[in-house]
C-alpha positions in Angstrom: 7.5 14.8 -12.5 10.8 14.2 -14.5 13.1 16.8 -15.8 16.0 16.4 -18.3 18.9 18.3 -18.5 21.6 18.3 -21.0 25.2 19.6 -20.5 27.8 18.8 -23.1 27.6 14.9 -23.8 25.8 13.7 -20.7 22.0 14.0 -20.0 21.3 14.2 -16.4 17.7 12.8 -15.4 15.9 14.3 -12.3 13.7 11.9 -10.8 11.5 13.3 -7.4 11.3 10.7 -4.7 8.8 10.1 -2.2 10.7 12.9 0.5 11.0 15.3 -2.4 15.0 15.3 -2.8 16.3 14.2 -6.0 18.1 11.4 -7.7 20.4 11.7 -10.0 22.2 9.2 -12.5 24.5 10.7 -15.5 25.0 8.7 -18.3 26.2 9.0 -22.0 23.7 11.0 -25.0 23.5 7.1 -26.4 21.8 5.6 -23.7 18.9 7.8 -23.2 15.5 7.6 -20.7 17.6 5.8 -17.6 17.5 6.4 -14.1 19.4 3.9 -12.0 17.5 4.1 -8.1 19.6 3.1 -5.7 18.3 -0.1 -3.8 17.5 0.8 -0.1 19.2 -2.2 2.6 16.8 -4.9 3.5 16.8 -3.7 6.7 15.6 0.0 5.7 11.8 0.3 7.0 9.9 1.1 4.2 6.3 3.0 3.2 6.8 5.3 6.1 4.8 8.0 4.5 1.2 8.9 5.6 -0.4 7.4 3.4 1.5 4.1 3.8 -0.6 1.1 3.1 -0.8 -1.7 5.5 0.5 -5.6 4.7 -2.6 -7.5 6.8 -0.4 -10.9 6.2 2.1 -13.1 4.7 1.1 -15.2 2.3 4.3 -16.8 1.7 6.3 -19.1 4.0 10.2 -18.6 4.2 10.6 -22.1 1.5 8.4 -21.1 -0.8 10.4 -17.6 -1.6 13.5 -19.8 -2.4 15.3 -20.2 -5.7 17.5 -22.4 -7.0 19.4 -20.2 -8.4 20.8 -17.9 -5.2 22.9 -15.6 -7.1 21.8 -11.9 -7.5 19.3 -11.3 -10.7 21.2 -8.3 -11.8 23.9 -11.3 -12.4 20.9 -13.4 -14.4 19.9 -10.5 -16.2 23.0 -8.8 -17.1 22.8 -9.9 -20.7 19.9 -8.8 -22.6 17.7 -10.8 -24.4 15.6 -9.2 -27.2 12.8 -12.1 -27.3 9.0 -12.5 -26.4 9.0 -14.8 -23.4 5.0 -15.6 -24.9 3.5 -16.0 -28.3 1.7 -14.4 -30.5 -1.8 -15.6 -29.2 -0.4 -14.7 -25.2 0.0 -10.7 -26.3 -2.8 -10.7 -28.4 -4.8 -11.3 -25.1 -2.3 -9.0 -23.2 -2.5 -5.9 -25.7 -6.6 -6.4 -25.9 -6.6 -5.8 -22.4 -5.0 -3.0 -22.3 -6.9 -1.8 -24.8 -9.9 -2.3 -23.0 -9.2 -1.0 -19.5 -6.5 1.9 -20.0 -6.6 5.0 -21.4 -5.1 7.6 -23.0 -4.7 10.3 -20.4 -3.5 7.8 -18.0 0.6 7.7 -16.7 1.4 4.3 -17.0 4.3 2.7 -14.5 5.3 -0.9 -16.3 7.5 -2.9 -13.7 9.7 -5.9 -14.3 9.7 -4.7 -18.1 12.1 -5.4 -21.3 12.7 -3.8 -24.8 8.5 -4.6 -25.5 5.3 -3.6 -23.0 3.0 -4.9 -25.2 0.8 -1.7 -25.0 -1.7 -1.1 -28.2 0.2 0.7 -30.9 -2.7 3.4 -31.8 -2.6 4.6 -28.1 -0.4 7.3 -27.0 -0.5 7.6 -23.0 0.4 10.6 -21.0 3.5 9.1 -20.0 5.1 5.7 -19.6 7.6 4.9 -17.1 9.5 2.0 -17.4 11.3 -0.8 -14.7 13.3 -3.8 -15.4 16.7 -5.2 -14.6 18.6 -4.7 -17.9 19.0 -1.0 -18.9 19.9 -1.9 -22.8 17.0 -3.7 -23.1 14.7 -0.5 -21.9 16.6 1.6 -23.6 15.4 -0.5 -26.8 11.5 0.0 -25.4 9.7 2.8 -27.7 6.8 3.4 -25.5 8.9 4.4 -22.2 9.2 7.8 -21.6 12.2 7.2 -18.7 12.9 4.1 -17.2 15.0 2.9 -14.1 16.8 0.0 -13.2 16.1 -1.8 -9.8 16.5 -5.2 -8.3 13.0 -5.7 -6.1 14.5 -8.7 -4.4 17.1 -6.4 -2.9 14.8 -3.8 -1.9 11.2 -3.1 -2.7 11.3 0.6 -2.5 10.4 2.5 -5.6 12.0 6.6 -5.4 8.6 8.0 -6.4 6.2 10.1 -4.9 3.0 8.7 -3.5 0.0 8.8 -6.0 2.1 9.3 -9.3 0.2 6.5 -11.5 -2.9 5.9 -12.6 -1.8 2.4 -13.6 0.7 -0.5 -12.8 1.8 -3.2 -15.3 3.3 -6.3 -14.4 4.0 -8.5 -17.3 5.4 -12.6 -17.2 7.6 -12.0 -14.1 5.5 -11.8 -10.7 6.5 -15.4 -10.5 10.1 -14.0 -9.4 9.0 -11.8 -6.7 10.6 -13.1 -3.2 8.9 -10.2 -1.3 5.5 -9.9 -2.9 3.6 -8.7 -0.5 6.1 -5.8 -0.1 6.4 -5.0 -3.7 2.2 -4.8 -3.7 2.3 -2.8 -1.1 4.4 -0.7 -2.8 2.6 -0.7 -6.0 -0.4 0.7 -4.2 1.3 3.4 -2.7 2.2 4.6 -5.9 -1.0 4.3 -7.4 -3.5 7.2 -7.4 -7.1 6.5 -6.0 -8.7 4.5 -8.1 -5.5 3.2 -10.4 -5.5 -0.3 -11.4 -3.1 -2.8 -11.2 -2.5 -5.1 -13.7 -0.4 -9.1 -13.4 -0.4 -11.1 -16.6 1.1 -14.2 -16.5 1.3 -17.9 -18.2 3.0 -20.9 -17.7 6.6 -20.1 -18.6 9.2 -19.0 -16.7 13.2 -18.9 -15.8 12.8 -22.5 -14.0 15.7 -21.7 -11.6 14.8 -17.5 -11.1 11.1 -18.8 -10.1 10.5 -18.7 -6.6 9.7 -22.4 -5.1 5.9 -21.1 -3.9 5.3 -20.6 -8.2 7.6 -23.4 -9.4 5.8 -25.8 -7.5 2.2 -24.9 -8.1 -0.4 -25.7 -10.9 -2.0 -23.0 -13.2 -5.0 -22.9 -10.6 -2.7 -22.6 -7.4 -0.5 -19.4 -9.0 -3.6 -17.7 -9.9 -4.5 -17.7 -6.3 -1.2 -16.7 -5.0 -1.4 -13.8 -7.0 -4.7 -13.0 -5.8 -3.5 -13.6 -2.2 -0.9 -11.0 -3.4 -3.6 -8.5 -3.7 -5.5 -9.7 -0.8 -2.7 -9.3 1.7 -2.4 -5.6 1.1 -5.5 -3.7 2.9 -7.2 -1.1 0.6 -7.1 -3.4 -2.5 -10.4 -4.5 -4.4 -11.4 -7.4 -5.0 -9.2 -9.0 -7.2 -10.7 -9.8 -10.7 -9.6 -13.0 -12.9 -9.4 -13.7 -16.5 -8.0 -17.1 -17.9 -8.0 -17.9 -21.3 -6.9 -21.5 -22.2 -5.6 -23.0 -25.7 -7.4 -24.6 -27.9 -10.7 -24.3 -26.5 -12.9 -21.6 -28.8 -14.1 -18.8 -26.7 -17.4 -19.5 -24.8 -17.7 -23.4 -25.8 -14.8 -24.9 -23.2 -15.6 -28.5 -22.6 -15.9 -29.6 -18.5 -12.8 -31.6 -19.4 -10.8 -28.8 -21.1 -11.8 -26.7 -18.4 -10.1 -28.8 -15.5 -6.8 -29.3 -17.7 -6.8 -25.9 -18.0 -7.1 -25.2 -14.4 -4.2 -27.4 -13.9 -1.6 -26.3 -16.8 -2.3 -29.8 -18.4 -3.5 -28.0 -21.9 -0.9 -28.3 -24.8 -0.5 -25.7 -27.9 -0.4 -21.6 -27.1 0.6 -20.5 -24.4 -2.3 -19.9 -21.7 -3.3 -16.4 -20.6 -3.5 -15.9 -17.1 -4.5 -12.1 -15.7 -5.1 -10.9 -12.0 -6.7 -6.9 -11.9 -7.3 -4.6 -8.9 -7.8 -1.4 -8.0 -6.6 1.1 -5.3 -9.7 1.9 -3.1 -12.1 1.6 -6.0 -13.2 1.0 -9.6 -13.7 3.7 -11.3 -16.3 4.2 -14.1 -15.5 6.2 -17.2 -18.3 7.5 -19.1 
């Protein structure tokens, strides 16, 4: 899928896109694994291939993709920021997933990513490509193989083939997505049959990046928007969910903890909030 060339003191990365042509970014031997797509005009039609999944509906209004802040997020995110937007307990939950439900032969797309994916560190995948909005902090990421920077509210076109991952990864940022349904869309039509797709999420967020659909929901309310995420794009499976809530020891959640929970009320570490699905089905490894 990727070829690297080297001539003199510039690496030039080859990335196939979905017609087969190639694009082409050149940058310096210090800044390695980046490939900067090109964002396609709003007005481009896109998934035109064959195999092109279908948006059955809308799930937000025109408000509720608002921000307050209206300036472009490559301005937001032009300085990097080498933190953990969660704690400890948060990526505990995240990594242990991933643990569970990929696997080691598996090419791995991680979109809206930073300098960490949170992937278990015994695992070595067959490749790892990574997307985000700050090249410097990918370029700081030791898991990606190649990663590309790309603005999805500007255009929700990836440059890759159809059926080039086996899994999606969408970590803490879903809640900045102004075209959702177009970006799941396009998330399954990179998937292979049978690929999952992966949101984490909790209750923290760039207050003024958020869209106005997340900002003004309850914990309860942006799980279900994500599921209606999933829902609105035909050939999706059922959407599973998996909340874990502070303080409350696994299995003995009391009724009360339960409905704070449901409603972002609990206090401490940071809740953990997941939303999986596959493309066409679920497979089962043996």
């Amino acid at each position: 899928m990727f070829t690297i060339h080297h001539h003199q003191n510039t690496i030039t990365h080859q990335f196939p896109n979905r017609n087969n042509s190639i694009s082409q970014t050149r940058i310096q031997t210090h800044l390695p694994k980046i490939y900067n797509a090109q964002s396609p005009s709003n007005n481009q039609t896109s998934n035109n291939s064959n195999s092109s999944p279908k948006i059955k509906r809308l799930v937000l209004t025109q408000e509720g993709r608002t921000k307050i802040n209206i300036y472009p997020d490559r301005e937001f995110y032009a300085y990097p920021r080498f933190v953990t937007h969660v704690d400890d307990n948060f990526i505990s939950n995240l990594t242990n997933l991933y643990r569970e439900i990929l696997r080691p032969e598996m090419e791995i797309l991680d979109i809206m990513s930073s300098w960490i994916s949170h992937l278990p560190e015994e695992v070595k995948y067959e490749k790892v490509v990574g997307h985000g909005l700050n090249a410097e902090e990918l370029s700081r990421n030791p898991r990606l193989d190649y990663f590309f920077v790309k603005d999805l509210n500007k255009g929700q076109e990836f440059e890759i083939e159809d059926e080039s991952f086996d899994a999606v990864l969408c970590t803490v940022s879903v809640q900045y997505l102004q075209q959702p349904e177009k970006v799941f869309a396009e998330i399954f039509r990179v998937l292979k049959p049978g690929g999952v797709f992966i949101v984490s999420f909790s209750n923290r967020l760039f207050y003024e990046k958020a869209i106005s659909a997340w900002r003004e929901g309850t914990a309860y309310s942006r799980v279900q928007l994500v599921v209606q995420y999933f829902q609105c794009v035909e050939g999706f499976t059922q959407p599973q969910t998996i909340r874990k809530l502070p303080n409350a020891k696994e299995g003995n959640n009391s009724i009360l903890d339960q409905i704070k929970g449901l409603f972002g009320l609990l206090s401490g570490s940071d809740p953990f909030y997941a939303v999986i699905a596959y493309k066409n089905f679920k497979p089962i490894y043996e």
